[in-house]
C-alpha positions as CSV (number, residue, x, y, z in Angstrom):
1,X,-11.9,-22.4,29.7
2,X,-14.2,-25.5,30.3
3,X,-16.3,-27.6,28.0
4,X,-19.3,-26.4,27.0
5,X,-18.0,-22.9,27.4
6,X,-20.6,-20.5,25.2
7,X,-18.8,-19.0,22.0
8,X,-20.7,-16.4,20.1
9,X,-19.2,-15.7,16.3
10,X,-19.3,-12.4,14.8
11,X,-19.1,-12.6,11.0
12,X,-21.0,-9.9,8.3
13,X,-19.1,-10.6,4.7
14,X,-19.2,-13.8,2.5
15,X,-15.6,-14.3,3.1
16,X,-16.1,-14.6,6.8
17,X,-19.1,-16.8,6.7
18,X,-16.4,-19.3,4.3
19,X,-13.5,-18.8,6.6
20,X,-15.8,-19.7,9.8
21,X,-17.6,-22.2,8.6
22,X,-15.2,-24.7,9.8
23,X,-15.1,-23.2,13.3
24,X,-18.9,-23.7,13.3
25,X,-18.7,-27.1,12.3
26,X,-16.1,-28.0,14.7
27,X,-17.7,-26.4,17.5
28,X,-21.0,-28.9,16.2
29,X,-19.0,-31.6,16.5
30,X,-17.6,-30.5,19.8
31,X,-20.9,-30.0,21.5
32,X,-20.2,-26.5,22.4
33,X,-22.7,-24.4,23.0
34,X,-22.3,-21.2,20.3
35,X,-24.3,-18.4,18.5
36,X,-23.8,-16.8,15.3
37,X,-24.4,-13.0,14.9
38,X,-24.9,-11.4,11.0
39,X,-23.9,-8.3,11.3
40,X,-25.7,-7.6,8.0
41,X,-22.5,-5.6,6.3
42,X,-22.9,-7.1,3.0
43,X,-26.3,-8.8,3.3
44,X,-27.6,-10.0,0.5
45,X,-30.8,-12.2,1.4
46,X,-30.3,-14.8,-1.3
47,X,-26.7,-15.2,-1.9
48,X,-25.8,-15.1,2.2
49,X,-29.1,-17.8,2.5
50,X,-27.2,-20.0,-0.5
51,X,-24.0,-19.6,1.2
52,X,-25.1,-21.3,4.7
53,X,-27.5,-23.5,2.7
54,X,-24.2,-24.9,0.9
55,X,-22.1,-25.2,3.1
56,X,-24.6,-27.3,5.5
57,X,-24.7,-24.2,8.5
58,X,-27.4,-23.4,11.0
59,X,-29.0,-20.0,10.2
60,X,-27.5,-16.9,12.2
61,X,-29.3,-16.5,15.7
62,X,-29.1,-12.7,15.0
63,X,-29.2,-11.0,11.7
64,X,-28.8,-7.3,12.6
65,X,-29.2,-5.8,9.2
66,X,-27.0,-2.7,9.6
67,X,-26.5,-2.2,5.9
68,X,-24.5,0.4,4.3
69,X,-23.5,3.8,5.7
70,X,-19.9,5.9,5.8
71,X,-17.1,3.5,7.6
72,X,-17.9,5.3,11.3
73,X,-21.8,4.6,10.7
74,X,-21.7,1.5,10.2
75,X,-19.4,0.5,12.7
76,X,-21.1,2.5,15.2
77,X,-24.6,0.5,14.7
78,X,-22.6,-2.7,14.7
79,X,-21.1,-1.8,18.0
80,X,-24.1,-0.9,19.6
81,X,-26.2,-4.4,18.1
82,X,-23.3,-6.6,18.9
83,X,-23.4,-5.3,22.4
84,X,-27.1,-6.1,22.9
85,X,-26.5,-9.3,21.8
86,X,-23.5,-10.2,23.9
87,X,-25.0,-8.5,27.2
88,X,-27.8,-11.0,26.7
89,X,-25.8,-14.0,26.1
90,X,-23.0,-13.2,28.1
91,X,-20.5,-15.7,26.3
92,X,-16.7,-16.4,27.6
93,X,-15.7,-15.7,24.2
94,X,-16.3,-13.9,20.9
95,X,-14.9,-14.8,17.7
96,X,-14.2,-12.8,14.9
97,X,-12.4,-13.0,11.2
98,X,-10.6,-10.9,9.3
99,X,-10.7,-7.2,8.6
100,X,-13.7,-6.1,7.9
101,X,-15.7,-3.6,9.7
102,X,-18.2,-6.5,11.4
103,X,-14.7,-7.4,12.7
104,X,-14.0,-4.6,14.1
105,X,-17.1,-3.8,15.8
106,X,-17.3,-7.6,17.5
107,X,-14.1,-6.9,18.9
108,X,-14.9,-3.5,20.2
109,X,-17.8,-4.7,21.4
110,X,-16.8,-7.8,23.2
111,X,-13.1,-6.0,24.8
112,X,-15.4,-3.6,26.4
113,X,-17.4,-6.5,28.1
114,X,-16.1,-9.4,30.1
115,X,-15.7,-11.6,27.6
116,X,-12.6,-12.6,25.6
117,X,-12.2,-11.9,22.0
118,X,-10.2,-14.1,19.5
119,X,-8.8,-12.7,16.1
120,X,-8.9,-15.6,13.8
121,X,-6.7,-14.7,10.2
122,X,-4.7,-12.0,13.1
123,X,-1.3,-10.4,12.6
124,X,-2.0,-9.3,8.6
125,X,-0.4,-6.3,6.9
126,X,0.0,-4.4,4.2
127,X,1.1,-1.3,5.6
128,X,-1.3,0.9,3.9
129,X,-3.0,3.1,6.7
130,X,-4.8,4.8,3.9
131,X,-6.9,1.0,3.4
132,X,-9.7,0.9,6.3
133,X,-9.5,-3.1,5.9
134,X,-5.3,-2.2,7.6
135,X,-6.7,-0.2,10.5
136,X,-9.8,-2.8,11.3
137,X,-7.6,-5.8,11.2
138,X,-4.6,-3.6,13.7
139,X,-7.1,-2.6,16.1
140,X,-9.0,-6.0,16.2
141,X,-5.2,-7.6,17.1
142,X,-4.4,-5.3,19.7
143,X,-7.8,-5.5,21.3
144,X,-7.8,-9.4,21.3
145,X,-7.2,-11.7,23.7
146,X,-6.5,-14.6,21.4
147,X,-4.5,-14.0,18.0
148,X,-4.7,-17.2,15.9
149,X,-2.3,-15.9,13.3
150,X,-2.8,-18.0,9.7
151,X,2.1,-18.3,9.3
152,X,4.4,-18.0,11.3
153,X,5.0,-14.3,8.9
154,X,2.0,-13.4,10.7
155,X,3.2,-14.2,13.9
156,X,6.2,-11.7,13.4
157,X,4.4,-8.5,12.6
158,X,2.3,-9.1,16.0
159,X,5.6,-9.6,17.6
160,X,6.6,-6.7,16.0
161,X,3.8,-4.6,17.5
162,X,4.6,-5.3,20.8
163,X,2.4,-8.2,21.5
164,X,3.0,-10.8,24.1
165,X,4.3,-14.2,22.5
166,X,2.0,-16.2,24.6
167,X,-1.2,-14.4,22.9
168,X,-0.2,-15.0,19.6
169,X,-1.3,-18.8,18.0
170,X,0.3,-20.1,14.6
171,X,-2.9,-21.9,13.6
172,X,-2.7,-22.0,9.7
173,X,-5.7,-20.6,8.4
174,X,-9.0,-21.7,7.8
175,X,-9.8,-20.9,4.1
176,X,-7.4,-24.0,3.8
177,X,-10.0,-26.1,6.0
178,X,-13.0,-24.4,3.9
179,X,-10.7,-25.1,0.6
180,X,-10.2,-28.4,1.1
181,X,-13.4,-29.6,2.2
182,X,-15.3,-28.1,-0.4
183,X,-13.2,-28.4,-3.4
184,X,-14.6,-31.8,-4.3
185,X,-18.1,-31.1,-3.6
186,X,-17.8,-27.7,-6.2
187,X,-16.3,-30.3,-8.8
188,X,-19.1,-32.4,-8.4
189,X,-22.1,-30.1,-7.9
190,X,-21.3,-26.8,-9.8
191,X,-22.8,-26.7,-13.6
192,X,-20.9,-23.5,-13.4
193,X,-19.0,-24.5,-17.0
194,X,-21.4,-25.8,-19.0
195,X,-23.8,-22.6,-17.6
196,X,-21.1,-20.4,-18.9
197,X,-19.6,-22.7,-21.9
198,X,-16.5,-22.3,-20.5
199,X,-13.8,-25.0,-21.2
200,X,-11.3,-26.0,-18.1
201,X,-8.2,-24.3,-18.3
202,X,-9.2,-22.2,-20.6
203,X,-10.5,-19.3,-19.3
204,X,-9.4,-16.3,-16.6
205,X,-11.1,-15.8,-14.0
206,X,-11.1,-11.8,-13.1
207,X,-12.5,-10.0,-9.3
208,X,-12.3,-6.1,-8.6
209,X,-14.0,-4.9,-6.0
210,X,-11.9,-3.2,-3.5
211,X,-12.9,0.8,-2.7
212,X,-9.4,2.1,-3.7
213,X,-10.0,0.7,-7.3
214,X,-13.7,0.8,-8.1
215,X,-14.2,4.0,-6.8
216,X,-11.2,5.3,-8.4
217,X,-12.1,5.8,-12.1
218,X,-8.7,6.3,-13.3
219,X,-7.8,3.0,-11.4
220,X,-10.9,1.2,-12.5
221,X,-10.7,2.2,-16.2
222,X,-6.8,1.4,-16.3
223,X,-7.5,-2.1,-14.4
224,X,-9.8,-3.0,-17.2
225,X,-7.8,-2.3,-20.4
226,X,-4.8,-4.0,-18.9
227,X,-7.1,-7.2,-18.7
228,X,-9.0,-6.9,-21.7
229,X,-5.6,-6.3,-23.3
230,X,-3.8,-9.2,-21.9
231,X,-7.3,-11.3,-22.8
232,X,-7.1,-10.2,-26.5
233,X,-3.1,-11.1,-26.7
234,X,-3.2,-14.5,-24.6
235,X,-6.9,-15.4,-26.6
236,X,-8.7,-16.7,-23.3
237,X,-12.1,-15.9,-22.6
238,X,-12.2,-13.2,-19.1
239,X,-15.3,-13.5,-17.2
240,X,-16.0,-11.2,-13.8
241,X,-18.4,-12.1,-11.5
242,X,-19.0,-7.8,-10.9
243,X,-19.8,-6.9,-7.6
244,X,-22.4,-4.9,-7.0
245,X,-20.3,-1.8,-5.6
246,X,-18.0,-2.2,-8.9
247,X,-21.3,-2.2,-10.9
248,X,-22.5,1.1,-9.6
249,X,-18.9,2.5,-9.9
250,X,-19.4,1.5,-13.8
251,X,-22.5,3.0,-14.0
252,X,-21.2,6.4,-12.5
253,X,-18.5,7.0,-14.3
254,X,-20.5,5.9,-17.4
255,X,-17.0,3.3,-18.2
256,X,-18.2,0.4,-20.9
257,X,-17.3,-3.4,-20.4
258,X,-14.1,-3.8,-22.7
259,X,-15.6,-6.9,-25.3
260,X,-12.9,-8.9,-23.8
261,X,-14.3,-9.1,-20.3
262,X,-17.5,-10.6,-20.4
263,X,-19.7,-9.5,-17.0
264,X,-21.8,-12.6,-15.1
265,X,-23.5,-12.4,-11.8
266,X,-22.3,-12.6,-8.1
267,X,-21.4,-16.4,-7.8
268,X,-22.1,-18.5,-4.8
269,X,-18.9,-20.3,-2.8
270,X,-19.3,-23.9,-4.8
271,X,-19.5,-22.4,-8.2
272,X,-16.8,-19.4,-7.6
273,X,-15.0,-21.8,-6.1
274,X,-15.2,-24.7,-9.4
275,X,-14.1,-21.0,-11.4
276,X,-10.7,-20.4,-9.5
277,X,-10.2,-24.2,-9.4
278,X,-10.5,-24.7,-13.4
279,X,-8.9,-21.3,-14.3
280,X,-5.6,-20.5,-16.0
281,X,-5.3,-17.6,-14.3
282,X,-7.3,-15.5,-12.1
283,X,-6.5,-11.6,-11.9
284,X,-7.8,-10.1,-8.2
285,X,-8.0,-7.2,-6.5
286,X,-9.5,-9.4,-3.1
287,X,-6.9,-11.3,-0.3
288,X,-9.3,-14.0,0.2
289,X,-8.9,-15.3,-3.2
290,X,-5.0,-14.7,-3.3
291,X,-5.5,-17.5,-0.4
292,X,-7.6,-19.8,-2.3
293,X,-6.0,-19.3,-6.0
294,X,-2.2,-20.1,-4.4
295,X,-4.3,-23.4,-2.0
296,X,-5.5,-24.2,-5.3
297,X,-2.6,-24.6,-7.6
298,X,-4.0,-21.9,-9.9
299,X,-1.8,-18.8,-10.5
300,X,-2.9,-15.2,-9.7
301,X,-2.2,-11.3,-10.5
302,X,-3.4,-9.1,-8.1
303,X,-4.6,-5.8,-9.0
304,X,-3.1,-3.9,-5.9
305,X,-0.2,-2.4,-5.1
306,X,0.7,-3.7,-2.0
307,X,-0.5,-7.3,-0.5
308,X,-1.3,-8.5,3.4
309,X,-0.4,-12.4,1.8
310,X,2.8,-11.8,1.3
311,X,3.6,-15.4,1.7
312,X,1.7,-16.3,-1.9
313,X,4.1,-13.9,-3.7
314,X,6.7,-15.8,-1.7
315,X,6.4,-19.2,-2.8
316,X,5.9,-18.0,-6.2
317,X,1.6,-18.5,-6.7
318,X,1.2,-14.2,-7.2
319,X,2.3,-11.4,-8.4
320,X,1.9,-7.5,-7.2
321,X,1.1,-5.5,-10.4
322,X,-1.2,-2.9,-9.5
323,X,-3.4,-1.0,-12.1
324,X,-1.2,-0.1,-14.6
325,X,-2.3,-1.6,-17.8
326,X,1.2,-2.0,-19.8
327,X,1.9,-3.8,-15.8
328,X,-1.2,-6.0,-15.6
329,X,-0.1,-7.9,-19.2
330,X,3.5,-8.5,-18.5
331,X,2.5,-9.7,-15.2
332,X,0.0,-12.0,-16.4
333,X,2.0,-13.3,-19.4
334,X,4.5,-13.9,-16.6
335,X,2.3,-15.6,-14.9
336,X,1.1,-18.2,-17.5
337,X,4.4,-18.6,-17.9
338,X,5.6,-19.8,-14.7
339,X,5.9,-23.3,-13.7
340,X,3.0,-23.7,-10.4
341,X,4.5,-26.4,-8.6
342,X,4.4,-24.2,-5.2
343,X,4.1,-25.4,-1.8
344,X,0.6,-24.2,0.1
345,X,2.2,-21.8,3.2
346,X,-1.4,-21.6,5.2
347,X,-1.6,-25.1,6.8
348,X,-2.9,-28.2,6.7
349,X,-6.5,-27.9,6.7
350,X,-7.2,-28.6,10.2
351,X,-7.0,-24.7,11.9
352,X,-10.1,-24.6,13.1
353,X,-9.7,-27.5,15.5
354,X,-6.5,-25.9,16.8
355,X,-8.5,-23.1,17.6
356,X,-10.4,-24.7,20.0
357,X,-7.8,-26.4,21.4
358,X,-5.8,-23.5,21.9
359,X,-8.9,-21.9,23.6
360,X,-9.9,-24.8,25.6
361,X,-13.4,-25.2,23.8
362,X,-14.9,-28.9,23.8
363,X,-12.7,-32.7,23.5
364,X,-8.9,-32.0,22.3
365,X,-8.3,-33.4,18.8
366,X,-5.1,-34.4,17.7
367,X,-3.7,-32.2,15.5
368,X,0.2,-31.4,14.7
369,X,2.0,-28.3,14.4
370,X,1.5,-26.1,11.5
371,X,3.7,-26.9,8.4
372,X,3.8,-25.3,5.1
């Protein structure tokens, strides 16, 4: 590719507009002529307006507003607006992030044009088919062009799959980039604390979200006595940012807040970000924060049963628990007890830069190998 070679980015969650951000800002610094499609998956007018507003971004070229709808809906309208958009633009390459379904559609859409299609966070698993976040983020790697894998683990599933070694890119990953140029700013902006009277490092931080445990009420009942259990024996204030699918799942199943847990609204990146920074301990259902709890230094319990970041359990920053309530406390008291000196496996905080590089996009910088 050349300079000045058109990118059009393809992003439709929160975690994808905090995981490209860097890419957008590099490809500002680079010059490089790009577009940003919203995809609309998880629009939410005022936090996704807060979220670009805070973290200094142009506004989207195209918001499509697909909304909700049954997995094949909504990644059928996606398709079919992504396409419009790229037919018009006609880019050399389409990014995209993750494994959501806004993923899945770009890089349908684009591998069916001529235009290349780079998976950045590529080569995850958890190898659970029965998760639709496992089948978007395998289909989106096998119809890339580009695989910028976040660790070399990464790397070795895609390998695994049959993929060619000269598609696949070790670039680190760039929540680390996000992470470490925001931390700072949250610590000096966010009146998150006081807002909440919450003390620093004394406090859990809790997230659940994900279908297979909100819509579960079994699950989603279970999940919540383990933590209001572990909050009541460890004495530390719990407080959930509840999603708005988990508070519809509540309602629904007509399941009360345990006293313990103590419910607060959707936060926006700089204050969730001073929460999971200040944290003892934050309990999670999501990857994303696995990422930024184990770049952080602050320990985690994930509320799953299986992990695509195996690499945080590895150096010791998480632990697999699942739902169990008797299996969220000892995992949490083990937690709290464990020493969280770990070394950060996702890079060095310059992946986005690589990514151009690797694709050919703007002036080179100079940037090492990936180590961690």
């Amino acid at each position: 590719m050349t300079d000045g070679t058109t990118v059009t980015i393809v992003l439709g969650t929160r975690p994808e507009i905090i995981k490209l951000a860097p890419v957008i800002d590099a490809c500002e610094e680079r010059e490089i002529a790009y577009s940003v499609v919203h995809t609309g998956q998880h629009y939410s007018e005022e936090l996704d307006t807060v979220f670009f507003d805070q973290l200094e971004l142009p506004a989207p070229d195209h918001n499509l507003g697909v909304g909700s709808g049954t997995q094949s809906e909504q990644t059928g309208a996606m398709i079919q607006e992504i396409e419009a958009v790229l037919l018009d633009e006609q880019p050399e390459l389409v990014l995209v992030q993750g494994d959501t379904n806004s993923v899945l559609a770009g890089a349908i859409a684009a591998g069916k044009l001529d235009c290349e299609v780079g998976h950045v966070e590529a080569g995850l698993r958890s190898f659970d088919r029965t998760m639709p976040e496992e089948v978007n983020r395998v289909l989106a790697d096998h119809a890339a062009d580009y695989r910028f894998a976040p660790t070399e683990q990464a790397a070795g599933y895609l390998r695994e799959e049959g993929i060619a070694d000269d598609a696949i890119h070790v670039t680190g990953n760039t929540i680390v980039d996000a992470v470490m140029g925001y931390r700072d700013l949250a610590a000096a902006k966010s009146d998150v604390l006081d807002e909440l009277d919450l003390d620093a490092g004394d406090f859990c931080l809790l997230t659940a979200h994900r279908a297979e445990n909100v819509d579960d009420r079994e699950r989603f009942s279970s999940l919540l006595d383990g933590v209001a259990r572990f909050a009541s024996e460890s004495d530390l204030d719990v407080v959930y940012p509840v999603h708005p699918r988990a508070n519809e799942r509540l309602a629904a199943f007509d399941l009360t807040m345990p006293d313990e847990i103590t419910p607060i609204d959707s936060q926006d990146f700089l204050d969730f970000l001073r929460l999971e920074s200040t944290a003892t301990l934050v309990l999670t259902d999501s990857g994303g924060v696995q990422e930024e709890t184990c770049i952080l230094g602050t320990p985690c319990v994930t509320l799953r049963d299986n992990t695509e970041r195996p690499e945080t359990v590895d150096v010791g920053a998480n632990r697999i628990v699942g739902v169990d309530a008797d299996g969220i406390v000892t995992g949490a008291r083990e937690a709290l007890a464990e020493q969280n000196g770990w070394e950060n496996p996702f890079g060095d905080g310059h992946s986005a830069e690589r990514i151009l590089n690797i694709a050919g996009l703007g002036s080179a910088a100079s940037v090492g190998e990936v180590h961690g």
